[in-house]
LUMVEX-544321 format. One record per atom (N, C-alpha, C, CB): x, y, z. Coordinates in steps of 0.001 Angstrom, whole numbers, padded with zeros to 6 digits, always signed. Glycine has a CB too. Layout:
XYZ ...
This chain:
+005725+013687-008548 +006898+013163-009188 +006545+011822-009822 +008062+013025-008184 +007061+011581-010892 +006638+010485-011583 +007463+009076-011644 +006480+010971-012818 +007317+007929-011288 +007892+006803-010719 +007456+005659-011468 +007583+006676-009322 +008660+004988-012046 +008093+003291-012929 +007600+002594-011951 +009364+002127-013703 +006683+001962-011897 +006008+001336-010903 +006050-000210-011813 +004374+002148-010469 +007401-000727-011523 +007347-002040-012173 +006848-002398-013346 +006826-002744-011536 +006984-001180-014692 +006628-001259-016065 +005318-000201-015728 +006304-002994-016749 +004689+000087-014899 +003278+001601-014540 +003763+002917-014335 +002309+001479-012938 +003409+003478-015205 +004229+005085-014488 +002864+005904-013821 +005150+006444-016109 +003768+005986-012342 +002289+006868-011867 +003502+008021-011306 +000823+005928-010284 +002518+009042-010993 +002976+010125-010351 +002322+010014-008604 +002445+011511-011314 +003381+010633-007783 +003592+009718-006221 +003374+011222-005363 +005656+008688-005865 +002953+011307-004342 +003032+012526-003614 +003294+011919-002105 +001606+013507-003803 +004008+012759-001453 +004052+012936+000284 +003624+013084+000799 +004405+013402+000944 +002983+012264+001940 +003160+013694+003553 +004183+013109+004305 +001531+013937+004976 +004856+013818+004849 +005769+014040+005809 +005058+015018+007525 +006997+014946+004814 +005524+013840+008459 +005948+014611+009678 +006922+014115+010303 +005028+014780+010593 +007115+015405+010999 +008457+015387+011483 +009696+014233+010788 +008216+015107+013024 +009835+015088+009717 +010997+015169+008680 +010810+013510+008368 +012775+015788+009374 +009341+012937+008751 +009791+011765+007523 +008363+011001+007258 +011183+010421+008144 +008506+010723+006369 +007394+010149+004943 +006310+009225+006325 +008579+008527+003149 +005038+009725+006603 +003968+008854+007098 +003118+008567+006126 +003243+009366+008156 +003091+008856+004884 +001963+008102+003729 +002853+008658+002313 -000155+008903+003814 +001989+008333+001622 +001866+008411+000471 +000852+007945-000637 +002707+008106+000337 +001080+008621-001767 -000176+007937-002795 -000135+008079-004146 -001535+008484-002561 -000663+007555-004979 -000194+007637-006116 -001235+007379-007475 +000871+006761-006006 -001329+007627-008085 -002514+007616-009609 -001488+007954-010768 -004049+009139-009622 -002070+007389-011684 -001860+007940-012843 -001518+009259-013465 -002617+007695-013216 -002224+010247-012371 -002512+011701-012549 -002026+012299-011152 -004184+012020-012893 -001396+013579-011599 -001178+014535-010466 -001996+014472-009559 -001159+015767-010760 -003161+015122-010120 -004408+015472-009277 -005041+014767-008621 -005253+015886-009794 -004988+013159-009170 -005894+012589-008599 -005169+011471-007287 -006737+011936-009816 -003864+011687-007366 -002759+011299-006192 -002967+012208-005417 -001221+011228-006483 -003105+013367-005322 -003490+014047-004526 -004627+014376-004051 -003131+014676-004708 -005870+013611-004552 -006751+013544-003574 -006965+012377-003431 -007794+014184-003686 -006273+011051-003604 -006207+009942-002725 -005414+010739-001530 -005417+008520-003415 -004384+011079-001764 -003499+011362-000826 -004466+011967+000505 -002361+012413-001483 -005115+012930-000012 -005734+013766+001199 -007000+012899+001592 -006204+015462+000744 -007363+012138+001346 -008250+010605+001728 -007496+010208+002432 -008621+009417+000686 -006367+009476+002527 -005424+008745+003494 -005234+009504+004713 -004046+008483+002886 -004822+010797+004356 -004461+011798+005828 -005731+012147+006064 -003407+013318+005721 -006721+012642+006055 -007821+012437+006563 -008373+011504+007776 -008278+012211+005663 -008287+010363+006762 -008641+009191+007671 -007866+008766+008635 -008828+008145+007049 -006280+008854+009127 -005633+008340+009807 -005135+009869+010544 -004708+007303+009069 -005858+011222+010069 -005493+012016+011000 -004286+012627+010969 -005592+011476+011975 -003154+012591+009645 -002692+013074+009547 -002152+014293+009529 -002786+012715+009325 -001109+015066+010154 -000521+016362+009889 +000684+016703+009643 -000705+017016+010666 +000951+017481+008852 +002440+017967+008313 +002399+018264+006782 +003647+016741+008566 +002856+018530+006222 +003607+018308+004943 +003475+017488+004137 +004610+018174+005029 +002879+018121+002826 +002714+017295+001375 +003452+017828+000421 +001311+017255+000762 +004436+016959-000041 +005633+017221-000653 +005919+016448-001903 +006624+017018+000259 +006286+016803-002936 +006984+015739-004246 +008838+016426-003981 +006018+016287-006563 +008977+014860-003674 +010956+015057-003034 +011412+013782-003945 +011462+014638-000654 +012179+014243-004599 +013595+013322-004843 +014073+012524-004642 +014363+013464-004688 +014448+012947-002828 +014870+012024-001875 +014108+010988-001719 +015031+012522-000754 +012797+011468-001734 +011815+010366-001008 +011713+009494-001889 +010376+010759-000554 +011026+009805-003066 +011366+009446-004615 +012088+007930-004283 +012607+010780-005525 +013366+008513-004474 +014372+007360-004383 +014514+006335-003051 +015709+008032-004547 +014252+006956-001890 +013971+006126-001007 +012310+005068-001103 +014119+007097+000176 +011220+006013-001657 +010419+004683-002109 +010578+003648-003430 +009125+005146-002257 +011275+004076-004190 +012050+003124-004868 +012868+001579-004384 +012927+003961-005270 +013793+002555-003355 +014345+001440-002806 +013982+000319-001929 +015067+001811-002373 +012955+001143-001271 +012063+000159-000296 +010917-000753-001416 +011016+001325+001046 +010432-000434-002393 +009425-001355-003071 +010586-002354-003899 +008176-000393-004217 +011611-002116-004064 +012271-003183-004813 +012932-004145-003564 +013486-002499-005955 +012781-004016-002762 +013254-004690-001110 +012169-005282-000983 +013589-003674+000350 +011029-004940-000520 +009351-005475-000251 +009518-006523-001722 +007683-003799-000379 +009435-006295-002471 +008892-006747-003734 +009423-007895-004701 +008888-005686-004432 +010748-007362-004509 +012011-008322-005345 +012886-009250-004330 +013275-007192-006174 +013307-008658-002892 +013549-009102-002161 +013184-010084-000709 +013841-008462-002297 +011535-009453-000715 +010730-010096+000566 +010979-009721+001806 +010882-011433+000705 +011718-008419+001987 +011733-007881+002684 +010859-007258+003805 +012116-007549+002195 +010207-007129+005228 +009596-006934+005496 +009352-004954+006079 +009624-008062+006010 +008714-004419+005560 +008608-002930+005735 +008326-002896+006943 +007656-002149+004939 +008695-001913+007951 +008707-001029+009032 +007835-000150+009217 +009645-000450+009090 +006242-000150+009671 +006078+000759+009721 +006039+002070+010503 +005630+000493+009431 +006119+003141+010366 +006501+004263+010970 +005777+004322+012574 +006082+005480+009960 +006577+004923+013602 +005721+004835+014794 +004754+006032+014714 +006586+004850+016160 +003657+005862+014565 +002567+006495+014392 +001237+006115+014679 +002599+006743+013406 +000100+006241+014957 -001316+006223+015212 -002051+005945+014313 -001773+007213+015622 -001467+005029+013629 -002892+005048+011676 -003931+004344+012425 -002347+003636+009565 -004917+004414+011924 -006285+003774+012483 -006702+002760+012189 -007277+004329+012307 -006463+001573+012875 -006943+000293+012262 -005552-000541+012226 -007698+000524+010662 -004006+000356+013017 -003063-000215+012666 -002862-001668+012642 -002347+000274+013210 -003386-002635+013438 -003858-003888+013600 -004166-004560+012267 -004994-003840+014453 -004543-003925+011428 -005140-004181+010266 -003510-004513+009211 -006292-002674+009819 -002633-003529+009415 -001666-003186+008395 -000241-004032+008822 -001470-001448+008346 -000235-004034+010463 +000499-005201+010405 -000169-006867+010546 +001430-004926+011462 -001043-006805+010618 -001109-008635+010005 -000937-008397+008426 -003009-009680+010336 -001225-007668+007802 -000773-007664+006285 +000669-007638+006189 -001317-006426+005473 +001168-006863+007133 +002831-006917+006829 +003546-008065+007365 +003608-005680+007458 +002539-009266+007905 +003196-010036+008775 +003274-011622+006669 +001778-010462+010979 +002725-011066+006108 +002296-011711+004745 +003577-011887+003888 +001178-010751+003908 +004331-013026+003800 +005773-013029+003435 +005449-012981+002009 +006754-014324+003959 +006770-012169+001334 +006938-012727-000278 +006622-013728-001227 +007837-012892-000480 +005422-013681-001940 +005267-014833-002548 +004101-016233-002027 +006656-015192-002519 +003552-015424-000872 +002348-016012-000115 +001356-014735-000198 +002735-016542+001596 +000057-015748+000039 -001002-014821+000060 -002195-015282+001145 -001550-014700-001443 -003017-014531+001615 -004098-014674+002140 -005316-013710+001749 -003791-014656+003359 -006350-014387+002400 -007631-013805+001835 -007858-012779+003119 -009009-015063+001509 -008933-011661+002225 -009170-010767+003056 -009628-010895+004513 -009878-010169+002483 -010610-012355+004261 -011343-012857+005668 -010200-013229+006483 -012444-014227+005533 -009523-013484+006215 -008271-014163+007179 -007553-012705+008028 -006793-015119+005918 -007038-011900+007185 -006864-010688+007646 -007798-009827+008659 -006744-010110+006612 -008771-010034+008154 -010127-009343+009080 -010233-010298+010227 -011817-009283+008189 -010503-011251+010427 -010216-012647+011576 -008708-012090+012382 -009838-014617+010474 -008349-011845+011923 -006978-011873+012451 -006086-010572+013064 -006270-012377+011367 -006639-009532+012065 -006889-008100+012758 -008250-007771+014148 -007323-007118+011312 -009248-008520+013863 -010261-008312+014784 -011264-007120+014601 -009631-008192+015988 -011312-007011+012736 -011915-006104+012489 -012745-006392+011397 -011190-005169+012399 -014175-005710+011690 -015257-006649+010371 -014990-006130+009315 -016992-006592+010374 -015264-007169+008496 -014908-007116+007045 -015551-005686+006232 -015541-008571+006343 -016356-005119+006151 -016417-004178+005979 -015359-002869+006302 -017332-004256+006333 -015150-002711+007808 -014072-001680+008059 -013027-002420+007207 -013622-001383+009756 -012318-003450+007215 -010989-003589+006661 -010912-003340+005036 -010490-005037+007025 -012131-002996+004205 -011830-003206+003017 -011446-001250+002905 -013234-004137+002013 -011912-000478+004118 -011938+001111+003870 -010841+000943+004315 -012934+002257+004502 -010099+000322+005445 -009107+000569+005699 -007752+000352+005023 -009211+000234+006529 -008158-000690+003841 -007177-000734+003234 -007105+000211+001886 -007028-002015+003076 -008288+000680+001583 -008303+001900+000654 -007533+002968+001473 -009890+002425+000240 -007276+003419+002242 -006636+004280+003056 -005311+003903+003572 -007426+004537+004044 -004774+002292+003101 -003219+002395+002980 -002057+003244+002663 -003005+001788+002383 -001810+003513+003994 -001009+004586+003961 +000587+004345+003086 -000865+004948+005526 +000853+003340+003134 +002338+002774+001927 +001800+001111+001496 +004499+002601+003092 +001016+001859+000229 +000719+000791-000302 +001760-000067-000923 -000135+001079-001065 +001413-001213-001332 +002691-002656-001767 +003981-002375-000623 +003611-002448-003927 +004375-001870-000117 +004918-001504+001223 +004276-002230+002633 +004707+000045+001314 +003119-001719+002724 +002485-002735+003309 +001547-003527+002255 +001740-002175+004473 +001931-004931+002320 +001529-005236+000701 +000209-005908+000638 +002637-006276-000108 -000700-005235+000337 -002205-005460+000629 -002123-005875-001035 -003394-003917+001320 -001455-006118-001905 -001193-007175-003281 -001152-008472-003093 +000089-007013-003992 -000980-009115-001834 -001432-010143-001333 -002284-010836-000955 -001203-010204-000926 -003349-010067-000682 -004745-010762-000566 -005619-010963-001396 -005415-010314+000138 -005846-011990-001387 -007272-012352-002453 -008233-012725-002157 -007268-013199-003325 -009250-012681-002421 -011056-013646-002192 -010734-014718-001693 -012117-014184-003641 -011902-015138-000917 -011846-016768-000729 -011679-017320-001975 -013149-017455-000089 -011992-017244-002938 -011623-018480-004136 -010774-018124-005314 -012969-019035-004868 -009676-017109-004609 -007684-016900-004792 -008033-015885-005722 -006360-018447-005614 -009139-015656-006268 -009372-014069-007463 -008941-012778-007061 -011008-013620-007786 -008656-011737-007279 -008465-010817-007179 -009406-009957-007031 -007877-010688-007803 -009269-008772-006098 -010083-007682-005865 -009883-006430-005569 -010671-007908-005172 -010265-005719-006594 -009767-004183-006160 -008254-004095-006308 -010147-003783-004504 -007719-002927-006109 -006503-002542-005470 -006330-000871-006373 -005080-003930-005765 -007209-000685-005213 -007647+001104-005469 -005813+001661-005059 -009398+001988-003782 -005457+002910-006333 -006435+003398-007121 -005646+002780-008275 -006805+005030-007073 -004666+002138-008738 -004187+001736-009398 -004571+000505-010417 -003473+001743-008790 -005545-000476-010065 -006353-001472-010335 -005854-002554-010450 -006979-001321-011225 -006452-003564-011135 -006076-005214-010872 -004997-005503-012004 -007577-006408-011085 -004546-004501-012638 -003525-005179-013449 -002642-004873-012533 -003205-004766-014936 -001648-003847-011867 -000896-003791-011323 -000627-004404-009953 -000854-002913-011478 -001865-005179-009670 -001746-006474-008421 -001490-007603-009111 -003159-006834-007454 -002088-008052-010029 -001429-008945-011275 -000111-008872-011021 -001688-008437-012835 +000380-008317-012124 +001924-007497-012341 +003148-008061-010754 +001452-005143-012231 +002359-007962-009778 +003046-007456-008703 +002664-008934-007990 +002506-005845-007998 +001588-009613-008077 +001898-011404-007844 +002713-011811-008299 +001102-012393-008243 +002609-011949-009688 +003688-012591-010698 +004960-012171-010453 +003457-012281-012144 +005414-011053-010238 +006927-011028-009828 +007094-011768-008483 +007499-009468-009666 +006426-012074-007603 +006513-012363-006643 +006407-014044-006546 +005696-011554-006047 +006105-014450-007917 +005860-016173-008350 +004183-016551-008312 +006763-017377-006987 +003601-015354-008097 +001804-016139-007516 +001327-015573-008907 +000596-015273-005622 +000196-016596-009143 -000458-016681-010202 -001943-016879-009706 +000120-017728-011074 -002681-015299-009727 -003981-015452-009364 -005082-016016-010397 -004335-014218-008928 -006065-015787-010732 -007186-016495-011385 -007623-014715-011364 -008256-018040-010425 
């Protein structure tokens, strides 16, 4: 299903268990959301249901304009993701602040290496808003699969102005 992603149109896919959204993912392309997607459940072991819904649709709508516009802090689902340690010190990252990856990795208790796979395998990305972190010297890096304009894009609404 295809979704404005704050002026980006990507197309978004599901998994669902037990009747509710544990990931998601998204590209430019059908196809290729769907094999991020099956990268994410993979890695965190996922099972159930991969779905393009409406509902959900509109419920991740509503939650990225809450996270995003509002500073809202996301919930994440009670579940087993791997590395969860990792995803809430990122979610602990208020609106409009940022930290560097090392700080996150320090702070999760996980070497910098695992945390950069683990955040390729963000299971609700800008949800848990891994658009917040930058290099030690405030630049930007990555932000698979969508790239550095749409972490751009997604500082700046938020007031931060990376380098």
């Amino acid at each position: 299903m295809r979704l404005n992603l704050f002026g980006f149109h990507v197309e978004v896919i599901f998994a669902i268990s037990g009747n509710q959204p544990v990931a998601y993912a998204w590209h430019y392309s059908r196809d290729k959301a769907l094999i991020h997607l099956r990268k994410i459940t993979e890695y965190h072991e996922i099972t159930g249901d991969v779905v393009e819904d409406g509902d959900l649709l509109k419920w991740l709508e509503g939650e990225l304009k809450a996270v995003v516009l509002e500073g809202k802090r996301f919930i994440l689902p009670e579940f087993p993701y791997r590395n969860r340690e990792v995803y809430e010190a990122v979610l602990r990252i208020p609106r409009g602040k940022t930290k560097t990856y090392g700080e996150i990795a320090k702070e999760s208790s996980v070497p910098f290496p695992v945390l950069l796979t683990v955040l390729l395998r963000n299971p609700f990305q800008i949800l848990i808003p891994c658009h917040r972190l930058l290099t030690k010297k405030g630049t930007l890096m990555g932000f698979y699969p969508l790239g550095k304009g749409v972490k751009r894009r997604l500082l700046e609404i938020e007031g931060i102005r990376a380098s």
